[in-house]
C-alpha positions in Angstrom: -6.6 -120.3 -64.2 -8.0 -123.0 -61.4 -7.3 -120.9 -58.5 -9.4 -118.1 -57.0 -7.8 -114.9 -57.8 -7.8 -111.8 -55.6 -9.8 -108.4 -56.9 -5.8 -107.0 -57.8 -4.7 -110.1 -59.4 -8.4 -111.1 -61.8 -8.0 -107.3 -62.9 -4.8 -107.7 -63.8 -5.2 -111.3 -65.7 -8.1 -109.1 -67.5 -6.3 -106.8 -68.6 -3.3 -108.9 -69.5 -6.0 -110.8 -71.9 -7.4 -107.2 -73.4 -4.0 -106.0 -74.3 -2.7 -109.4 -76.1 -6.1 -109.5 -77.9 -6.4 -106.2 -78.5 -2.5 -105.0 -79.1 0.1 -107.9 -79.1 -2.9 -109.5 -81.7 0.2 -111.1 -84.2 -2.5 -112.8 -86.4 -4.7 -110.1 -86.5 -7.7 -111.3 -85.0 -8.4 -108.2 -82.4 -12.2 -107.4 -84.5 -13.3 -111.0 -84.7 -15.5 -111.8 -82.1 -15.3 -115.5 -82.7 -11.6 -115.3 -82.1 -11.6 -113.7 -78.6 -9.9 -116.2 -77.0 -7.3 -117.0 -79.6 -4.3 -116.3 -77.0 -6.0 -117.4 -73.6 -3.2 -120.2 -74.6 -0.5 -117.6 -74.1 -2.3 -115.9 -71.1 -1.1 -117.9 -68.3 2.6 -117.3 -68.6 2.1 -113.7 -69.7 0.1 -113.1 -66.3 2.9 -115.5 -64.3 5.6 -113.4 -65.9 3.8 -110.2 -64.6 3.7 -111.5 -61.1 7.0 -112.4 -61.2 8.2 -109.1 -61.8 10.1 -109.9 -64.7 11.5 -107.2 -66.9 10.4 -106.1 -70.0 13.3 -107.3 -71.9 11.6 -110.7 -70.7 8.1 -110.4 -71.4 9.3 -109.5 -75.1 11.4 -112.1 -75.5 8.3 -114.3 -74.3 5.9 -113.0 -76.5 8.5 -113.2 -79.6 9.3 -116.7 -78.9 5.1 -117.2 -79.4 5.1 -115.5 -82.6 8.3 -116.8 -84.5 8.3 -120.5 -82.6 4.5 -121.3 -82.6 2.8 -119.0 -84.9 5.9 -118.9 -87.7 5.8 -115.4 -88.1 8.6 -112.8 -88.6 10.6 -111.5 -85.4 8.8 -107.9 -84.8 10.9 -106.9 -81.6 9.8 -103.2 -81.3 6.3 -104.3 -81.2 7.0 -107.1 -78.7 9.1 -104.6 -76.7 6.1 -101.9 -76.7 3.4 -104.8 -76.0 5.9 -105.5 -72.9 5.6 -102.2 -71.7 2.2 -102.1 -71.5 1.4 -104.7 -70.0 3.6 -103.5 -67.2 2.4 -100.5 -66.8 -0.9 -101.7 -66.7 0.4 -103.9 -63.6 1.4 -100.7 -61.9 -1.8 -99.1 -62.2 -3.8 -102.0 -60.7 -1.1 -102.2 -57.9 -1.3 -99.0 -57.1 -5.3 -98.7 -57.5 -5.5 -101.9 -55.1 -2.9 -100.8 -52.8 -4.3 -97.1 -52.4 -8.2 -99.1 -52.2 -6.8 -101.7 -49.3 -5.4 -98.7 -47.5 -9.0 -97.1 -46.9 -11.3 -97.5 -43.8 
């Protein structure tokens, strides 16, 4: 991303990037070093998505369209679903971690 991202926000665009390496993964690259950034593509609209606060009936449907349109793989809704569920409540942690942190004297 070209802008400067606040503490809240560069934790979450990590962790965004660990779970669609690590979990969302639809080519199965998660234990290949040389392939960490195979969805840093993808990461942007993911994290914009996040921000947006949009559900995760949208997020899925996102990260399905990736797989079936641009990688030609199968529709796996479930795992798209659960992926999409992560990933927001990975977004209310950090909120709530930031939130509770900006709070303190």
């Amino acid at each position: 991303m070209g802008e400067k991202l606040s503490p809240a926000d560069l934790e979450l665009y990590q962790r965004t990037d660990e779970v669609l390496h690590s979990v969302w993964d639809p080519i199965g690259v998660a234990n290949a070093p040389m392939a960490r950034d195979e969805y840093h593509g993808y990461l942007p609209q993911v994290f914009r998505l996040l921000k947006e606060e949009a559900s995760a009936e949208e997020i899925a449907t996102y990260l399905e369209s990736i797989a079936t349109e641009r990688m030609g793989f199968n529709a796996n809704p479930q795992q798209a679903r659960e992926v999409a569920k992560l990933l927001l409540e990975w977004k209310e942690i950090v909120d709530a971690k930031h939130t509770s942190s900006s709070g303190r004297s």
